[in-house]
N, C-alpha and C positions, 0 to 999 in steps of 0.2 A: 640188403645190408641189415642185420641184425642187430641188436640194442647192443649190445658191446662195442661191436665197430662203431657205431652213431657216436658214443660214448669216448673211442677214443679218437674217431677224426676232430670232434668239435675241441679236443686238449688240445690239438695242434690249430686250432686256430684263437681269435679272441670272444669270440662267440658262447664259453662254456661257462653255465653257472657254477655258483659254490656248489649248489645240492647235487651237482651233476658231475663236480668234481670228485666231493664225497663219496657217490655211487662207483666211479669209475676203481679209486684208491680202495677202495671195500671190494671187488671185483678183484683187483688185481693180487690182492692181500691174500683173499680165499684160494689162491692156486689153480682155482679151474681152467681160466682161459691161457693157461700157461703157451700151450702150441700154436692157440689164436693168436696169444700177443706178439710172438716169433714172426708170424706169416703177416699181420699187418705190418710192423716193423721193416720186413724185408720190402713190402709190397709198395710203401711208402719211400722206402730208399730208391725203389725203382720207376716208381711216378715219376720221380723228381728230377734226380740224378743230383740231386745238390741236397746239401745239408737243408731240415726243416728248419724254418725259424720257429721256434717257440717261445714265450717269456719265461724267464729264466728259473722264476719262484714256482711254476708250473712244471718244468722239467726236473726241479728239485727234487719238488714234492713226488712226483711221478716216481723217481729214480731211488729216494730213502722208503717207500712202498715195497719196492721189487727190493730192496736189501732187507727187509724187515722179514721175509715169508721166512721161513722155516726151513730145516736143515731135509727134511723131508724132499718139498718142494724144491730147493735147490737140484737136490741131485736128480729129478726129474728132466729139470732145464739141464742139466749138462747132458744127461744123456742123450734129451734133443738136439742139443746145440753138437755134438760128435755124427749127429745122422745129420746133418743139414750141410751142402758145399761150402759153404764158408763156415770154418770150425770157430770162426771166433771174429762174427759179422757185430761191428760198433756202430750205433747210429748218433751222429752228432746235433745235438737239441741246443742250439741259442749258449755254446761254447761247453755245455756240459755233456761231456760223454756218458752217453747207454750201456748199459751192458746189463745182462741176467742174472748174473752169481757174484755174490759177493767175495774175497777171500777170508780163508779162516782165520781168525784171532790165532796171532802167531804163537808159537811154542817149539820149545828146542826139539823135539819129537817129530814136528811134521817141518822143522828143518827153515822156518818163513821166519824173517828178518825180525828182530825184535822193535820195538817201539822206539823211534829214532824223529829227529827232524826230517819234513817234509822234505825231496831233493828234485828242487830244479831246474831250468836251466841257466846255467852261469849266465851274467852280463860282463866279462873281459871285454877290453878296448879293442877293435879290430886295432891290425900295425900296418904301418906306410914304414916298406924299405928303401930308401930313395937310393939315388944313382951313387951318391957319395958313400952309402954305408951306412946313415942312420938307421936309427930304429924309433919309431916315434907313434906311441898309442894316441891314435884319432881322439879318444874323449877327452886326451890332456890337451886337444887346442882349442883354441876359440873358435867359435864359428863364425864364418864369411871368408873371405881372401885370405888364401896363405899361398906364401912363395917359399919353396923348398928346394936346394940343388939346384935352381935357375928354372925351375918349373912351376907354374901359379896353377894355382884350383882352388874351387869356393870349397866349402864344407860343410856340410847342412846335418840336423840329424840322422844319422846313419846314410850318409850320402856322400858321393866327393863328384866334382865335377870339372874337367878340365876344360882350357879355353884356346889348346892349339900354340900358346904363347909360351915365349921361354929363351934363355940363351940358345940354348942348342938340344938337340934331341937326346935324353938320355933316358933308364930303363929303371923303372920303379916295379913294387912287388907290392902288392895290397893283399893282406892274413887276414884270415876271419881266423878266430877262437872255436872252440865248442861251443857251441850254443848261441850261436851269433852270425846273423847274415848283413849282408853292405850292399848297398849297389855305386854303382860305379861309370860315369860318362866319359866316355876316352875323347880324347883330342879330335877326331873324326865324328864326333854325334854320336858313334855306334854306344849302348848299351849294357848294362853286363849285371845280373844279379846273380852275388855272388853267394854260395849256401856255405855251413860252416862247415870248419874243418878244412879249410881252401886256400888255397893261392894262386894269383894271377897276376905274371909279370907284363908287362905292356911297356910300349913306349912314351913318353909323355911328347910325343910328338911323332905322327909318321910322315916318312922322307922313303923316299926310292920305288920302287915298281908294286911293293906288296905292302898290305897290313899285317902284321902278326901280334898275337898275343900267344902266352902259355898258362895253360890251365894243370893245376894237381887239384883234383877234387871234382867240385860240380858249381855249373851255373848255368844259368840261361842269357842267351843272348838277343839283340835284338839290333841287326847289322844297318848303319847308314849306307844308302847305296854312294857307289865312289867309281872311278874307271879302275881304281887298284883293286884285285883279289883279296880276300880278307881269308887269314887261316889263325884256326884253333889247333896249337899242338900240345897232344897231351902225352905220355908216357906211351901209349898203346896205337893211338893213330893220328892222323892230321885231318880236319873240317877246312873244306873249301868253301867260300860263300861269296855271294856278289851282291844280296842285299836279303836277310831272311832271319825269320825267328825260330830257334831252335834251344833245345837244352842239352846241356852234355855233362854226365856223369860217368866221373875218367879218378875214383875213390881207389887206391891204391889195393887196400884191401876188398875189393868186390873182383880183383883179377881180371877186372873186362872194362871196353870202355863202353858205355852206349851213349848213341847220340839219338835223339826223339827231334823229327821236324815238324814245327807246327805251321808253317807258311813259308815260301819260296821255295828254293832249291838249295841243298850241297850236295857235294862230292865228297868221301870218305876213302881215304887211302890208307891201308896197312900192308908194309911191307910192296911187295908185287903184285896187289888187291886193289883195284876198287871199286865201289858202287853209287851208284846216283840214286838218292833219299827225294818221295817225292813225299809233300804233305799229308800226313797222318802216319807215317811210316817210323819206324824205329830198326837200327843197324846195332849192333852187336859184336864187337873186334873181342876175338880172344883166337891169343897165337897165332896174329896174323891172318885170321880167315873172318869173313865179313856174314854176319846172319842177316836178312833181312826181313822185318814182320809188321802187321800191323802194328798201328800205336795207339795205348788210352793216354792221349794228349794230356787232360785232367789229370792224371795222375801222374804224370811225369814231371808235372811244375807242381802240384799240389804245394810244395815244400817253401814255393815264392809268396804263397798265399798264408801261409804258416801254419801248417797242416800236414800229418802223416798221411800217406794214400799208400794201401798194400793190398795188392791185388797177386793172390796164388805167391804171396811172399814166404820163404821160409824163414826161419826165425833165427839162421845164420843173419840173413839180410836186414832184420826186422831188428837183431840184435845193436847192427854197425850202425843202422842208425839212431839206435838212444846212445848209445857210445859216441855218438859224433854232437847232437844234443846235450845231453843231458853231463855230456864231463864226465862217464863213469867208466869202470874197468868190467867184461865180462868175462866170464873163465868157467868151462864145460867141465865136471866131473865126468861125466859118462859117454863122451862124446856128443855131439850135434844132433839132437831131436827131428826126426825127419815128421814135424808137424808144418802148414801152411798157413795161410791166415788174409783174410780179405774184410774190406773195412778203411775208416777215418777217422784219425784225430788230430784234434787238435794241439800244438807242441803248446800252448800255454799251461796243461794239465802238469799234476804233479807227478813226478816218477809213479810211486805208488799206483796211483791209480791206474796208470798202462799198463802196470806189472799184475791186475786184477785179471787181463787180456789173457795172460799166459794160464793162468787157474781155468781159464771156462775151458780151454782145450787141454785139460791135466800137465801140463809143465811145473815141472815142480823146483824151485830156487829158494835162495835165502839171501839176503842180502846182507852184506858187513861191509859199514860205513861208504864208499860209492864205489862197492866192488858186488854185482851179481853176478851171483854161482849160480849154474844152471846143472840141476843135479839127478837128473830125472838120467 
């Protein structure tokens, strides 16, 4: 290990003096360990496999460094970061995001959004459609007990929780907003976190041989066992289960459903298809035909944990999801960039700053008030 590495393992721990700090920030300033810093960067992502923790004033400091090098050095690093598999690899430090290149100070010429309020992501009220027809934004009630339509549930911060109780069984819709996720206890124990942009109708009591719910969007489940069958139907296919954790992402615009299992068993039917998911697997319905592949489990809930995870993502993909966050509108000049991109972030960040993501791998946008143009 070389005095650079010593230099930058000991920032990631609490071990590093001031002078050691200065030395490292003076290092990284001069441009030389530019490739170094890449390769420990990645090397560290893959130690881990989970974000580093670092203190926050430290990752700061580290990150206004690497923005400060020169226009020079910059384009060195991007040229590296175009040779490297991941075109635009983020390493998340104690909630602030890494990255190697800064973006240009905008100007109408190179087309990048002018100086605007920071944008991100809305807090709108999730909605409760109840069986009657209301419409009722969760943050306008009180929390603890509420009865609605002859159905009771507590309601806790970003939480509602049924008790099985009620006149009679009838069919509520739970909305998430952009930029707002809920979770959800169904009358049976079973589970449900719900991601934005979703809906999920349920029974506020289940009666007869089956459990159903219906999914538009994404959530993860997490199934009571019961002698009844429990099924997810989404626009594209139907989830059997009998007691299991899975996620299932059924986004209208992503034209596919996939369901990710992370423990038990389902069954997947599409059309005159199906297949048996067994733990760590992930299935794929588009047009009725069933793919079936390994799973990065991790990344496939990342999003419960509030977190981007983009793994060989392309930036159709990468797009629906700030669009489903962040509340905004995108629109391709040139058609859809066949660029990729692997990496975590964190969703607390501000637009801007993910939109720095698309600069290291040359994407080129402007943005007008919560509409990005992707103009490359």
């Amino acid at each position: 290990m070389d005095h650079f590495e010593s230099l930058f393992r000991r920032s990631l721990t609490h071990q590093q003096t001031d002078a050691e700090k200065q030395e490292l920030m003076a290092l990284i300033a001069a441009g030389q360990h530019d490739e170094q810093l890449l390769e420990l960067i990645a090397t560290v992502m893959a130690e881990t496999g989970e974000e580093t923790a670092v203190p926050d004033d430290k990752a700061a400091a580290i990150l206004a460094t690497i923005l400060q090098t020169k226009a020079k050095q910059r384009h060195r690093i991007r040229r590296m970061l175009r040779l490297t598999a991941a075109a635009a690899a983020v390493l998340l430090i104690a909630g602030a995001a890494w990255w190697l290149l800064p973006r240009q100070r905008p100007t109408a010429k190179q087309g990048h959004a002018l100086t605007q309020a920071p944008i991100t992501a809305p807090h709108n009220s999730a909605l409760l459609i109840t069986g009657d027809g209301r419409r009722i934004p969760l943050d306008s009630l009180q929390q603890g007990m509420v009865d609605t339509a002859g159905a009771q549930f507590r309601l806790a911060a970003g939480s509602i929780a049924y008790n099985g109780q009620g006149d009679a069984a009838t069919f509520n819709t739970l909305a998430t907003p952009r930029g707002r996720t809920f979770h959800l206890r169904l009358p049976d124990g079973s589970e449900v976190w719900l991601n934005a942009a979703s809906t999920l109708t349920y029974p506020t009591r289940f009666t007869g041989n089956n459990r159903e719910v219906q999914l538009d969007g994404e959530a993860y489940f997490e199934i009571a066992a019961a002698t009844q069958p429990f099924f997810v139907k989404t626009p594209g296919a139907v989830v059997k289960v009998l007691g299991t954790g899975f996620n299932v992402n059924a986004y209208t615009d992503n034209h596919h459903t996939i369901t990710t299992l992370l423990h038990g068993a389902v069954n997947i039917a599409a059309g005159t298809r199906q297949a048996l998911l067994r733990p760590g697997q992930q299935a794929q319905v588009t047009d009725q035909d069933i793919r079936i592949s390994p799973a990065d489990t991790s990344s496939a809930i990342a999003w419960k944990s509030g977190r981007f995870s983009f793994s060989g993502a392309g930036i159709g993909t990468v797009m629906n999801e700030l669009q489903r966050w962040y509340d905004i509108d995108v629109k391709y000049e040139n058609g859809i960039p066949d660029i990729r991109f692997e990496g975590k972030l964190e969703r607390n960040l501000p637009l801007e700053h993910v939109l720095h993501i698309l600069e290291i791998s040359n994407v080129h946008y402007r943005l007008e008030g919560r509409t990005v143009i992707i103009t490359q």
